[in-house]
BALOBA-1460 file (C-alpha; in Angstrom, 3 decimals):
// residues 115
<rec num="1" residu="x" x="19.850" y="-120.120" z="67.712"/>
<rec num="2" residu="x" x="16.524" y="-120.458" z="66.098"/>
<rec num="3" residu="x" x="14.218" y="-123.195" z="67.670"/>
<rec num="4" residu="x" x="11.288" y="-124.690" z="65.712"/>
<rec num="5" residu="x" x="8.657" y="-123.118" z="68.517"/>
<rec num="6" residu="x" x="9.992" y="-119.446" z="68.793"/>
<rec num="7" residu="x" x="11.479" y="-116.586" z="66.188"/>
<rec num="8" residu="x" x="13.212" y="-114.237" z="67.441"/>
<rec num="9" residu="x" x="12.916" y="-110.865" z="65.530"/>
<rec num="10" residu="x" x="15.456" y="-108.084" z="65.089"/>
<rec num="11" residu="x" x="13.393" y="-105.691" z="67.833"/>
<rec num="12" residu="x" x="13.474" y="-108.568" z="70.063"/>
<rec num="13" residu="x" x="9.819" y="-109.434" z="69.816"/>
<rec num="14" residu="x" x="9.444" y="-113.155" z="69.794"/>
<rec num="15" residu="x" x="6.582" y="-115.091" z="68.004"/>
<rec num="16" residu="x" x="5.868" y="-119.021" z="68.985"/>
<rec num="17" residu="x" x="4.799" y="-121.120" z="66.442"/>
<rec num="18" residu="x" x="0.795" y="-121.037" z="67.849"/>
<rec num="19" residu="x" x="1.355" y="-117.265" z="67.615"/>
<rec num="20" residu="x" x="2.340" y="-117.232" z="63.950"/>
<rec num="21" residu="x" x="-0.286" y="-119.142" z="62.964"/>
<rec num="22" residu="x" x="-3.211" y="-117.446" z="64.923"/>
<rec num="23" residu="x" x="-1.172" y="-113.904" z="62.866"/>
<rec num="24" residu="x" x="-0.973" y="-115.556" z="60.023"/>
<rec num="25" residu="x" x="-5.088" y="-117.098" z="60.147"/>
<rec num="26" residu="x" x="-5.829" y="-113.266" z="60.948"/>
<rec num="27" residu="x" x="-4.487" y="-111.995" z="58.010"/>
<rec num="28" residu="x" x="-6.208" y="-114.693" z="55.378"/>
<rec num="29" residu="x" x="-9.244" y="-114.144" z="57.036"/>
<rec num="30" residu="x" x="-9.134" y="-110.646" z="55.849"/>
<rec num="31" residu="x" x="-7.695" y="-111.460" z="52.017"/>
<rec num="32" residu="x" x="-9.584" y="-112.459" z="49.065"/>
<rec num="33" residu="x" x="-8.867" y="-115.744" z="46.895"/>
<rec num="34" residu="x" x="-8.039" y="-114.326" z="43.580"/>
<rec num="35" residu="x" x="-9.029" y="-117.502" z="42.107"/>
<rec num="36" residu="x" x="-12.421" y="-118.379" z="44.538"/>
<rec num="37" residu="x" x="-13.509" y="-114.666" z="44.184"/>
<rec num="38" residu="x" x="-16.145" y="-114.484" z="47.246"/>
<rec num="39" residu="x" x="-13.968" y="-116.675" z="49.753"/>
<rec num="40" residu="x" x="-11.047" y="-115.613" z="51.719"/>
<rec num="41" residu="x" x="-7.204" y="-117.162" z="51.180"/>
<rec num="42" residu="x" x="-8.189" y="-118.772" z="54.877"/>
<rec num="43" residu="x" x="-11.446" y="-120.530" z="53.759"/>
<rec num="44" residu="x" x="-10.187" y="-121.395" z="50.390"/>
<rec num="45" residu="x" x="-7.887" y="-124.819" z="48.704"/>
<rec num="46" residu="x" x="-6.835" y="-123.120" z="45.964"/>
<rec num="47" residu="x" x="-2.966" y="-123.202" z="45.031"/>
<rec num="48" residu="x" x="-2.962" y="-119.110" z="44.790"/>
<rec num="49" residu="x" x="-4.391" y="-119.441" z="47.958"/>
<rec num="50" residu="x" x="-1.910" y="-121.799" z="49.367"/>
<rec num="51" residu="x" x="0.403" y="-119.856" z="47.950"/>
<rec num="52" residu="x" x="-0.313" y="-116.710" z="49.747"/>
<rec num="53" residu="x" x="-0.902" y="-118.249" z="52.782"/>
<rec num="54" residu="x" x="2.724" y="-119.452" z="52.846"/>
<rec num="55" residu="x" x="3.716" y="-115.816" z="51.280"/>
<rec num="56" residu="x" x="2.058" y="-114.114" z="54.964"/>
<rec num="57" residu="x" x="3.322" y="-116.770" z="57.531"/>
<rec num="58" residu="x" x="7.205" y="-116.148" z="55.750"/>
<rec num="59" residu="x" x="6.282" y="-111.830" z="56.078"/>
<rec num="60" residu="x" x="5.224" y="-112.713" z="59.583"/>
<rec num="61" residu="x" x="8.359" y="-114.510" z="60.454"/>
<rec num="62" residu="x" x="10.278" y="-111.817" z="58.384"/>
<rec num="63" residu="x" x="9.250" y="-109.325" z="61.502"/>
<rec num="64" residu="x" x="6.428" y="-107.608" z="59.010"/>
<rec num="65" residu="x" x="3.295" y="-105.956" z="60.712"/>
<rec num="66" residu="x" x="-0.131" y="-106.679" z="59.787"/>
<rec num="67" residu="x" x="-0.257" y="-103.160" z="58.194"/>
<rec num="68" residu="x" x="3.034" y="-103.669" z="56.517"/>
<rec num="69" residu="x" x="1.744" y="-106.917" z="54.876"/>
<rec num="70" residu="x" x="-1.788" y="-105.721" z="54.028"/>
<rec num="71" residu="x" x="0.280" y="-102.492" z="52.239"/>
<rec num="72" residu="x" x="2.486" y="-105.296" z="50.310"/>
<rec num="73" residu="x" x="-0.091" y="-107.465" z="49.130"/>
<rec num="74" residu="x" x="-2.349" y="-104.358" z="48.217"/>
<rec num="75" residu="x" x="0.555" y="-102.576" z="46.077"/>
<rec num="76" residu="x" x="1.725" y="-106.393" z="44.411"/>
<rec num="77" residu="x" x="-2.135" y="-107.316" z="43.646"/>
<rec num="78" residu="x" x="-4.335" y="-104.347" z="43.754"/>
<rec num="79" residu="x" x="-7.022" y="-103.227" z="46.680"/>
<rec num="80" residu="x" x="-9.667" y="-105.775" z="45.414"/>
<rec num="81" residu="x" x="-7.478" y="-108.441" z="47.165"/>
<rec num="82" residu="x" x="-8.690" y="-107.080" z="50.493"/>
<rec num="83" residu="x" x="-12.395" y="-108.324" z="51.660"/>
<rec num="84" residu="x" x="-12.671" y="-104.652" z="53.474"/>
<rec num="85" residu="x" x="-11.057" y="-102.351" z="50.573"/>
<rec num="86" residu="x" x="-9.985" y="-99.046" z="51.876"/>
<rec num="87" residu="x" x="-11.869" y="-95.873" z="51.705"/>
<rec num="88" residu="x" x="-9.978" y="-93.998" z="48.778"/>
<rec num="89" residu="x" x="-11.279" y="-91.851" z="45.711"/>
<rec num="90" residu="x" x="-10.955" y="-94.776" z="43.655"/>
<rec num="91" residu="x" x="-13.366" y="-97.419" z="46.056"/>
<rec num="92" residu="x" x="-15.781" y="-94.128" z="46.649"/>
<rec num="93" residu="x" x="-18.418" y="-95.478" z="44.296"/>
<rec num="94" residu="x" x="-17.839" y="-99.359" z="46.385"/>
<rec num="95" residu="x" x="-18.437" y="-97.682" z="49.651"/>
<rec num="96" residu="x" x="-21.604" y="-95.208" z="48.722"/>
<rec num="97" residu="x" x="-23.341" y="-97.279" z="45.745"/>
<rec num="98" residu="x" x="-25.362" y="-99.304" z="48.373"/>
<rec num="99" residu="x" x="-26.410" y="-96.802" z="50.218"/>
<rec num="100" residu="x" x="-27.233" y="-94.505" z="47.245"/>
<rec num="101" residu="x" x="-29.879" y="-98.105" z="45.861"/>
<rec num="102" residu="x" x="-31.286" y="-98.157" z="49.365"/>
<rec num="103" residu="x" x="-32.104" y="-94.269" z="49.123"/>
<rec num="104" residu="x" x="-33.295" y="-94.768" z="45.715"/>
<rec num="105" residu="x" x="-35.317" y="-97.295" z="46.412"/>
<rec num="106" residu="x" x="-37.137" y="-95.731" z="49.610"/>
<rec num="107" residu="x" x="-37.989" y="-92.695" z="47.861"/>
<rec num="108" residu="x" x="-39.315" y="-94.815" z="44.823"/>
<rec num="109" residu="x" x="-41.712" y="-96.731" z="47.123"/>
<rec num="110" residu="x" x="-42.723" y="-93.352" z="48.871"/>
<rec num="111" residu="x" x="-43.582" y="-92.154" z="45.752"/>
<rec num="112" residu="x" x="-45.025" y="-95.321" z="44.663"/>
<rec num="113" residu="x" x="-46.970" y="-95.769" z="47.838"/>
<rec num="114" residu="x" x="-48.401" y="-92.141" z="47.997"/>
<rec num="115" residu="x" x="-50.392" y="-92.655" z="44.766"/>
């Protein structure tokens, strides 16, 4: 029997409903509102947002790790949906462009600076 404060889940781990909220809060922290751009599904009001919110809490009552969800809503929605993308061939320019300005831009000044 299902209460409304615990789930039960098929490896015998058991969530309470504070739990599954804290997991769920966890996640959106770490997603980005499709719709808000800059703000994550946890921060935002949008309906997408809403949306996915629900999506995550339902995954995390399914028995779905953190990893297993992250994986899901990456493959449905593409890597950009994360806030901290992976590191992969295709995000290698995301990852080094920064620090390729900031190098850039030091040896411009020591250039500039040594005239």
């Amino acid at each position: 029997m299902i209460t409304p404060q615990s789930y039960v889940f098929a490896d015998n781990q058991s969530l309470n409903k504070d739990e599954i909220i804290n997991k769920t809060r966890e996640i959106s922290q770490n997603i980005r509102c499709l719709v808000c751009r800059n703000q994550s599904i946890d921060e935002s009001n949008s309906e997408l947002a809403k949306d996915l919110r629900v999506l995550i809490k339902g995954k995390i009552i399914d028995g779905l790790s953190n990893k297993e969800i992250y994986n899901y809503l990456s493959n449905r929605y593409g890597d950009y949906i994360l806030l901290n993308p992976p590191f992969k061939t295709n995000t290698i320019l995301l990852w080094l462009l920064p620090f390729l300005i900031l190098i850039s831009g030091c040896f411009v000044m020591f250039k500039f600076l040594k005239k």
